[in-house]
C-alpha positions in Angstrom: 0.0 0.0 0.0 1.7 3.6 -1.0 0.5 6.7 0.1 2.6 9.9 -1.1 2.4 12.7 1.3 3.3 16.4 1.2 1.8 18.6 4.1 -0.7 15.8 5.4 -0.2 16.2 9.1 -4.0 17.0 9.4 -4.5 13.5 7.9 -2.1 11.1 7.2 -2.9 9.4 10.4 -6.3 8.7 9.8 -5.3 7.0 6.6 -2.4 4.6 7.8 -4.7 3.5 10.3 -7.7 2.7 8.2 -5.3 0.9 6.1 -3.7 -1.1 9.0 -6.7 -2.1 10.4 -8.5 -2.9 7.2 -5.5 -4.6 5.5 -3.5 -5.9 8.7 -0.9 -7.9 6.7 -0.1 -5.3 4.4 3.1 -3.3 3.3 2.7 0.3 4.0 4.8 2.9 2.6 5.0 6.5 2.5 6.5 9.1 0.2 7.4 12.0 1.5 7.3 14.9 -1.5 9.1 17.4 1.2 6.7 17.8 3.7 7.5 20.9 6.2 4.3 20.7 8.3 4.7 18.0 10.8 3.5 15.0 8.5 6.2 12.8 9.4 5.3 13.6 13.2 2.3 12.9 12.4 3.2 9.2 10.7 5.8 8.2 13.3 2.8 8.6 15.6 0.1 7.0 14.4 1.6 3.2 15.4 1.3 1.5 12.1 4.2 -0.1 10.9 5.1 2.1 7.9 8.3 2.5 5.9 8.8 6.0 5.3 10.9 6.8 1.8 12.1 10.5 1.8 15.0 12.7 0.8 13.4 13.5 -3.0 12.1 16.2 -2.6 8.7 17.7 -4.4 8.9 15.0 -6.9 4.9 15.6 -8.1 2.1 13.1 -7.5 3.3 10.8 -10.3 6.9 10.9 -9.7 6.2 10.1 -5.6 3.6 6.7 -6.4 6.9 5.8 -9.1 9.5 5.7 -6.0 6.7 3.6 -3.8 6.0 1.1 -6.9 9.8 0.7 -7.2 10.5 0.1 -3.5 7.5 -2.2 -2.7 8.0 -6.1 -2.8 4.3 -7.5 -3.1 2.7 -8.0 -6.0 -0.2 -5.7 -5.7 0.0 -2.0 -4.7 -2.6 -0.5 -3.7 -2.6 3.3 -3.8 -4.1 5.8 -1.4 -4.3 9.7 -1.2 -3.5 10.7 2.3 -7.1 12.4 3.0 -8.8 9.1 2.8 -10.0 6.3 5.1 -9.9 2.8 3.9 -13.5 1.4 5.2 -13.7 -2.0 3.1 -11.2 -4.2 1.3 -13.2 -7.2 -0.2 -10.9 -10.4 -0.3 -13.4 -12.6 -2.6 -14.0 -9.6 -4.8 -10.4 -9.1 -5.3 -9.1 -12.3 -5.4 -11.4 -13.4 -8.3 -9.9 -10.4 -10.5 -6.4 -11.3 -9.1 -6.7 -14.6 -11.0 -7.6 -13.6 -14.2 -4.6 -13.1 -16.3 -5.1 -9.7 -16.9 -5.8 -8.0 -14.1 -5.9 -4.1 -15.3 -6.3 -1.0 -13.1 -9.3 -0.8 -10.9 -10.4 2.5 -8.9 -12.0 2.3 -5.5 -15.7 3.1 -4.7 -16.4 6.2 -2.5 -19.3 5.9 0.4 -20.9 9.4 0.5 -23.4 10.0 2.8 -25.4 6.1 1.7 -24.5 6.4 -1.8 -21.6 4.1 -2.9 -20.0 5.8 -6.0 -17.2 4.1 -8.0 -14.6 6.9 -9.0 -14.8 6.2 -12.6 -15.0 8.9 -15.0 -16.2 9.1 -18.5 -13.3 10.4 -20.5 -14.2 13.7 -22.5 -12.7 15.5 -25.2 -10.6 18.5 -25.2 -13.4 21.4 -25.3 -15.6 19.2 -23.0 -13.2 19.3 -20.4 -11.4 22.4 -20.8 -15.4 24.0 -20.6 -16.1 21.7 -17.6 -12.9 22.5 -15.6 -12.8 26.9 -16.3 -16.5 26.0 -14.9 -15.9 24.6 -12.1 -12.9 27.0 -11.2 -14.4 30.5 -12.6 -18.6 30.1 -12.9 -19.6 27.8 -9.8 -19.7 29.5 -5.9 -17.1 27.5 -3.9 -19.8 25.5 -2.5 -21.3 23.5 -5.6 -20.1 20.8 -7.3 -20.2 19.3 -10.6 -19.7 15.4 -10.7 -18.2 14.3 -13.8 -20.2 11.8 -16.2 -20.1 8.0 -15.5 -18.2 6.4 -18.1 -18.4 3.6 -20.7 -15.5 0.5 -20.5 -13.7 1.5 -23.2 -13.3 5.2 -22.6 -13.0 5.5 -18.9 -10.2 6.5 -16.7 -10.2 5.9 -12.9 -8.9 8.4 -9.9 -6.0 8.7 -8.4 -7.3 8.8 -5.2 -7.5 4.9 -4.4 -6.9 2.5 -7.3 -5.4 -1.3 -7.1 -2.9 -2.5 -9.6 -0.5 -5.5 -10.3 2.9 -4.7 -9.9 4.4 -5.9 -13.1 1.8 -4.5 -15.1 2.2 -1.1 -13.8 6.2 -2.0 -14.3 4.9 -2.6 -18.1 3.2 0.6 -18.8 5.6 2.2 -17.1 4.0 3.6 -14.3 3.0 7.3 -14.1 4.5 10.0 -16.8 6.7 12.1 -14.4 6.4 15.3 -16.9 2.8 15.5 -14.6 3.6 17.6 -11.7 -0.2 17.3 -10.3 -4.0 16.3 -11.5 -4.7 14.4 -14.8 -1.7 11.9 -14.4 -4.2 9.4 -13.5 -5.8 10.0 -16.9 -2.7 9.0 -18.5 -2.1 5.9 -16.8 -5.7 4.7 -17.5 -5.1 5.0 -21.3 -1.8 3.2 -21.5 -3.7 0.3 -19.3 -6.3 0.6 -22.4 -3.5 0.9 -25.0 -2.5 -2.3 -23.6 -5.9 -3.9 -23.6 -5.9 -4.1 -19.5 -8.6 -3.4 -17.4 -10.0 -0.4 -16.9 -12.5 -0.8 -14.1 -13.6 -0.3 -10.3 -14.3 -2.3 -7.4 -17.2 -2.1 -5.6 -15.5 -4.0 -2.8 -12.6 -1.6 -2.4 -14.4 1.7 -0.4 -13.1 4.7 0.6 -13.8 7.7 2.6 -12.8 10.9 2.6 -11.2 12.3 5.7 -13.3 14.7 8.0 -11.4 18.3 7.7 -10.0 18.5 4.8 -11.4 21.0 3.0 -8.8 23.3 0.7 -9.8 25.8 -1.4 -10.1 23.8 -5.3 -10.2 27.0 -6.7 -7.2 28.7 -5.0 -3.8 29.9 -7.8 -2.1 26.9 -7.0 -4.3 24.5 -7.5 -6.1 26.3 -10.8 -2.8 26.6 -12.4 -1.4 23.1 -11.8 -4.7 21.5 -13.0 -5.2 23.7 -16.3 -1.7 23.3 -17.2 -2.0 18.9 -16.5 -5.3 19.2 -18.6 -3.0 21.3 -21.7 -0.4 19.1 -21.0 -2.7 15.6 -21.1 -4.0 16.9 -24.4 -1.2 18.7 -26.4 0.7 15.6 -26.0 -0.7 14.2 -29.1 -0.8 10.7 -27.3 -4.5 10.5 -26.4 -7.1 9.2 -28.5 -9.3 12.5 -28.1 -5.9 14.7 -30.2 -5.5 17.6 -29.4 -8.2 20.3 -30.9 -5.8 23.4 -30.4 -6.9 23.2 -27.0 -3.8 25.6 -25.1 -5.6 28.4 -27.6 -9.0 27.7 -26.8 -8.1 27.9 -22.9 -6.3 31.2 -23.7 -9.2 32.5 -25.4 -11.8 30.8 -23.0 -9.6 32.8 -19.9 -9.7 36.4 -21.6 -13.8 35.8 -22.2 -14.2 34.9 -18.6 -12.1 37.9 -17.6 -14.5 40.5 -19.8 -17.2 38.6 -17.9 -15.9 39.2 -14.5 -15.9 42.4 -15.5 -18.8 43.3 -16.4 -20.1 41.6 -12.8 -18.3 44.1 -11.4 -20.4 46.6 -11.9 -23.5 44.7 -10.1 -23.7 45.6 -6.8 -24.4 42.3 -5.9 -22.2 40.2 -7.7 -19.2 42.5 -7.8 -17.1 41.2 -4.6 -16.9 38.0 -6.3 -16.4 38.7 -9.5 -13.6 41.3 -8.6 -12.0 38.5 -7.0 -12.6 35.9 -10.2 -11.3 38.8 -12.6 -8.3 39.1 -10.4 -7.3 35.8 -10.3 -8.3 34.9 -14.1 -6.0 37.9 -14.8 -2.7 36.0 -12.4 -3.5 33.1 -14.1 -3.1 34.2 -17.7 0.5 36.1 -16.6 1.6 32.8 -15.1 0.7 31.0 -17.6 2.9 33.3 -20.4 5.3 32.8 -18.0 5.2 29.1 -17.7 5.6 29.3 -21.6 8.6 31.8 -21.7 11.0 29.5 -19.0 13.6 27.4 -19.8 13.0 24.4 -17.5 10.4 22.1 -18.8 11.1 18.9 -16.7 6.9 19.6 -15.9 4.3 19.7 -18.5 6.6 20.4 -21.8 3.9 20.2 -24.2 1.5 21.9 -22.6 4.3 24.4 -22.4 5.2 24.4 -26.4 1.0 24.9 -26.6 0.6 27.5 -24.7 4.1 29.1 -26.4 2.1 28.6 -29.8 -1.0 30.4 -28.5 1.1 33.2 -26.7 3.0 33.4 -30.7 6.0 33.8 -28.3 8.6 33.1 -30.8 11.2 29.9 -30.4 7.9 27.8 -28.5 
């Protein structure tokens, strides 16, 4: 079991222990991306018997579930975010895919509330998704949420936040693409399970929880600019089956439209706190973004950064 941690004092612990008690015989391991806020406090004292890997540094999501799939020994890994509680690990469920020959990638199911949800999502297309995520960051109050579309077995992609794999087969897809720093690498590693002709599936068996008090802000500068630039990078790579529909342009033009609009609510008295906020932050994001495309250093996200070069017409993108 590999959980990658970075700032997860607040709930790390709750996680290690869910796994513990739900998988008793398990391998746990941590990566530590960095963490400067008392996470590895937090582990040391939660009394599970854990293997800690750190030292890397801020690796990315990807990168940090790579260094746990190389340093595990059994032959299923099972990954967890660290804001999650393992309530249910069905043995007969999971030992009847374990002995098929192909056992694929298969997400968990979430319990909310006394729905049981599997994280599966129906994989969309470039202006689909690009529409759907400026939505949710730009349009929507803080407080609603869009869930994404159920999807169909051929052209679904399962979340990173708990999903079960073989170790040799994620060893023969090559695990996750390190150019993701954060957000849509899971994407990526459900197509190559396709591309393979693997599994692509969930578990009803398998349930997670998410963690009381964890609530972060989805649509803070961080978090906006890491996901918009994973979704560019996902499809300016001109490895997914969707191509890529010019989409670093589209978000460019989608941005400045959103920023007029933002605008515009600013002059209603009773939209305008909001709105100057969203034009504010729409207006950081497109100057980190021309940024992003102007730097030399493209270990993250390189084709998202040659996209957003081309939409920019900086010269030498």
């Amino acid at each position: 079991m590999i959980v990658v941690t970075y700032n997860s004092a607040r709930t790390v612990a709750q996680t290690l222990t869910s796994a513990f008690r739900a998988l008793p015989g398990a391998e746990l391991l941590v990566v530590d991306n960095g963490s400067t806020d008392g996470t590895l406090a937090a582990i040391a004292a939660s009394e599970t018997q854990v293997r800690v890997i750190t030292g890397h540094g801020n690796v990315g999501f990807g990168a940090g579930c790579n260094l746990g799939a190389q340093a595990a020994t059994r032959d299923f890994l099972l990954f967890l975010n660290p804001d999650v509680v393992l309530s249910s690990f069905d043995d007969d469920e999971i030992g009847a895919a374990a002995r098929r020959p192909s056992f694929g990638i298969f997400a968990a199911s979430e319990e909310v509330g006394s729905r049981v949800r599997p994280l599966v999502n129906l994989a969309l297309g470039p202006r689909s998704e690009l529409a759907l995520y400026l939505g949710r960051a730009f349009l929507l109050p803080a407080e609603f949420s869009v869930a994404l579309p159920k999807g169909r077995p051929a052209r679904q992609w399962v979340s990173g936040a708990a999903f079960l794999v073989r170790r040799s087969e994620f060893a023969r897809v090559r695990g996750f693409d390190e150019r993701y720093f954060l957000y849509f690498e899971d994407r990526d590693l459900s197509d190559r399970y396709a591309l393979c002709n693997l599994p692509v599936a969930s578990l009803s068996g398998l349930r997670i929880v998410h963690a009381a008090g964890t609530g972060s802000d989805a649509a803070s500068d961080g978090r906006v600019r890491w996901g918009l630039l994973s979704l560019l990078q996902y499809f300016e790579s001109g490895r997914t089956p969707d191509g890529r529909g010019d989409v670093s342009r589209t978000a460019l033009r989608w941005i400045k439209l959103l920023r007029r609009t933002a605008n515009f609510g600013g002059r209603v008295p009773g939209l305008r706190p909001r709105a100057v906020r969203k034009a504010e932050q729409l207006h950081r994001l497109e100057s980190q973004l021309r940024l992003f495309a102007m730097q030399d250093d493209r270990s993250f996200y390189p084709d998202a950064a040659v996209g957003l070069a081309r939409a920019f017409g900086i010269r030498g993108g």
